[in-house]
C-alpha positions in Angstrom: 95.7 87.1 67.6 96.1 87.7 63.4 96.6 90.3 62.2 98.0 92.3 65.4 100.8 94.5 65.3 104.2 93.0 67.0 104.4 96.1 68.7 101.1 95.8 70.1 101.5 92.1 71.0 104.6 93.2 73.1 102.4 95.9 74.5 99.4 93.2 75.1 101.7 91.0 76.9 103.3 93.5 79.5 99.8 95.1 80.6 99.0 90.7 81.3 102.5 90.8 82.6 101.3 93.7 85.2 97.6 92.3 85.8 96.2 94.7 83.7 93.9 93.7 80.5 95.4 93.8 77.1 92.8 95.3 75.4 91.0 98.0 78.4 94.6 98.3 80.1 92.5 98.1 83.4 93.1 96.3 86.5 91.8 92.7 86.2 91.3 90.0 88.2 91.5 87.6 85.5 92.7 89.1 82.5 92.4 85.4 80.5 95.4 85.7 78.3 96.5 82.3 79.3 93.5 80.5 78.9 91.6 82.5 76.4 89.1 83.6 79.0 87.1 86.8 78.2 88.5 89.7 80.6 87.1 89.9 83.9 86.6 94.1 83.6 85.8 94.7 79.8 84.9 91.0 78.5 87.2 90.9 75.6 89.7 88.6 74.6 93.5 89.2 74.1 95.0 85.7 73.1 95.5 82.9 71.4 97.4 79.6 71.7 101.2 81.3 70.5 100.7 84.3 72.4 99.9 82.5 75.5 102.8 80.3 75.0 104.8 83.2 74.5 103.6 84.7 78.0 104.8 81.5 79.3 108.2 81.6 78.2 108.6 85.7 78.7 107.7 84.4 82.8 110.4 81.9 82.5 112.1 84.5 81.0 112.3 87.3 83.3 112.6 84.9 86.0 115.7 83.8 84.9 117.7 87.0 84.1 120.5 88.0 86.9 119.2 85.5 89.2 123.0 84.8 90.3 123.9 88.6 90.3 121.2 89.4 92.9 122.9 86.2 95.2 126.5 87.2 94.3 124.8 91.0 96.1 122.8 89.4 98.5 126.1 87.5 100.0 128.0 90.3 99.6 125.1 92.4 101.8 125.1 89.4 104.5 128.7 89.8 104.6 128.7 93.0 105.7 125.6 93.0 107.8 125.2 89.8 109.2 127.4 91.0 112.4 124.9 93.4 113.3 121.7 91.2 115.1 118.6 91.7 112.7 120.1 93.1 109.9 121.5 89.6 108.1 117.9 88.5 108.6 116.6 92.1 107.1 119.3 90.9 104.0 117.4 87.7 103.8 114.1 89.7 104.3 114.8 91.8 101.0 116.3 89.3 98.8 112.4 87.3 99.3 111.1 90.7 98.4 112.5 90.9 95.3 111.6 87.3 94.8 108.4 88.6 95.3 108.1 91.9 92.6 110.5 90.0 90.0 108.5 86.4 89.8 105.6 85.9 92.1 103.4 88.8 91.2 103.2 88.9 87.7 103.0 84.9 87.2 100.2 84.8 90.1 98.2 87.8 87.9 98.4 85.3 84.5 96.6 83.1 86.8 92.5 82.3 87.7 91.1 83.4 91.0 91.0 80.0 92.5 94.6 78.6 91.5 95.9 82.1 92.2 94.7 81.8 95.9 96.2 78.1 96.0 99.4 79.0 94.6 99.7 82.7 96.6 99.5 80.6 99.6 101.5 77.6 98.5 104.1 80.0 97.7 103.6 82.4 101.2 103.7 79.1 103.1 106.5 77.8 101.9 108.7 80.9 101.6 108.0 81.7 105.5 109.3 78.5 106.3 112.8 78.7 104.8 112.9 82.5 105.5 111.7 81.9 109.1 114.2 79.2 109.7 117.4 81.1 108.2 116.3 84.3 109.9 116.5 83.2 113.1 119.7 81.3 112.5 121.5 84.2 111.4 120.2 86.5 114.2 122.3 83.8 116.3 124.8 84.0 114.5 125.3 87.5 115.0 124.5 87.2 118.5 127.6 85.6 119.4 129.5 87.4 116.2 129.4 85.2 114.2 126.5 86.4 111.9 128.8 87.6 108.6 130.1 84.3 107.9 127.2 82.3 108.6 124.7 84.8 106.8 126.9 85.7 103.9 126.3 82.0 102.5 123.0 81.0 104.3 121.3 84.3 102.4 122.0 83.7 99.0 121.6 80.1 99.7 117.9 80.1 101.1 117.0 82.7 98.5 118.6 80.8 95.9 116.7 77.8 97.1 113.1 79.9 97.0 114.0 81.5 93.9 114.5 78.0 92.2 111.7 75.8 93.2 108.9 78.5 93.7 109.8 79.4 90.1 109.6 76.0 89.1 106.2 75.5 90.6 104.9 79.0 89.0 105.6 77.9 85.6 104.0 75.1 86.4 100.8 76.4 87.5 101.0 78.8 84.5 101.3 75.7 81.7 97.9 74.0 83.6 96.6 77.4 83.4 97.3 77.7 79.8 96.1 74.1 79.2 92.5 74.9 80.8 93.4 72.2 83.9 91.7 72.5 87.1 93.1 72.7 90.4 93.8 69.2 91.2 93.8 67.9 94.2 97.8 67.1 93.6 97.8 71.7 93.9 95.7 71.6 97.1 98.1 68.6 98.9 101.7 71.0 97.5 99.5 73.8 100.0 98.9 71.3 102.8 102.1 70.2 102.8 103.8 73.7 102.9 101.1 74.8 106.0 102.8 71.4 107.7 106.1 72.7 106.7 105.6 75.9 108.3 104.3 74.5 111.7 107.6 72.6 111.6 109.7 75.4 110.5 108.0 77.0 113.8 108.9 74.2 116.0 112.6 73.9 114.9 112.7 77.6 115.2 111.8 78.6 119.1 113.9 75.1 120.0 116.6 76.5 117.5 116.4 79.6 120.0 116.0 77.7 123.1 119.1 75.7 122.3 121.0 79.4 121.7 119.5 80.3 124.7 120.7 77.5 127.2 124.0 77.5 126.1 124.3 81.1 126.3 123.2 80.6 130.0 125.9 77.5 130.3 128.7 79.9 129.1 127.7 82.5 131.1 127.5 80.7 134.3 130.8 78.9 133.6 132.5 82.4 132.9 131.5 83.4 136.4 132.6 80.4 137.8 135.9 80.9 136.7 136.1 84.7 137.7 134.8 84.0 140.8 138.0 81.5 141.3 140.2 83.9 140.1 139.0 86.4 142.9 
């Protein structure tokens, strides 16, 4: 936009950044900065080919800043929790939080309504299935004490893993947004493929836990054994 202000470009781009229009600083559900659609609640328009590339790149950004800090805390935190059953998988819980309120939600409010709801569910899908997987591996873990040292690497490594390719596929989705693209069907198999994942992740987790299970019983009965020969 010429002629604008950098002070209120920067301004512009945080309300987009925050799904709120530019120019009515209201709530939107498609505020068109990335490809120079009208605003869904006031019907003007707040962009132009630099400034969405600039959105892009402030995503990419923000996105990037003290990603390895928040691992570095999130092993430190499954260090010291993990031991304690469902609290390494609350550290786990957390750390895909902030995933969520740092990248996910201001990328997926840059975005149309239709390749919003792909990628929301793309991303939903495929977050449950490494979070549900390392969840219940850690509660294990701390069930037969255990849990620090498995969840003080398995944490930042799963959220690291998220963090990394979920960004990846965000940007992305933001560039064909920019370029006008529509969702392809290439978008629609990514969220097939992460419902499928989940299924599996669902599978692998209760026989995960019946595994635990059994050989918790195995242990058990072969402790009583041996007591019972000592008496």
């Amino acid at each position: 936009m010429r002629g604008v202000e950098p002070p209120l470009v920067e301004h512009g781009l945080a309300l987009a950044l925050g799904g709120r229009c530019p120019l009515c600083a209201e709530l939107a559900a498609d505020v068109g900065v990335l490809a120079l659609r009208p605003c869904s609640t006031c019907g003007g328009t707040f962009a132009t080919p630099e400034l969405a590339e600039r959105l892009v790149d402030e995503v990419a950004s923000r996105s990037r800043e003290r990603l390895l800090w928040h691992l570095g805390v999130l092993a430190l935190a499954g260090l010291l929790l993990g031991f304690v059953p469902l609290l390494g998988a609350a550290a786990i819980g957390i750390g895909l939080m902030v995933f969520q309120l740092r990248v996910v939600t201001p990328a997926l409010s840059l975005l149309s309504r239709r390749r919003r709801r792909v990628a929301r569910w793309t991303l939903r899908l495929f977050t449950s299935t490494l979070g549900l997987v390392s969840m219940v591996g850690v509660t294990l873990a701390s069930l037969v004490g255990v849990g620090g040292w498995v969840t003080a690497p398995v944490a930042p490594l799963t959220v690291g893993v998220v963090w990394t390719l979920a960004r990846s596929y965000l940007l992305w989705q933001l560039r064909r947004e920019r370029e006008g693209a529509p969702v392809s069907p290439l978008e629609l198999a990514l969220l097939g493929g992460a419902a499928a994942a989940v299924g599996a992740a669902i599978v692998a987790s209760l026989a995960l836990t019946w595994a635990a299970a059994a050989l918790l019983v195995l242990v058990r009965d072969e402790v009583l054994r041996l007591l019972s020969r000592w008496g």
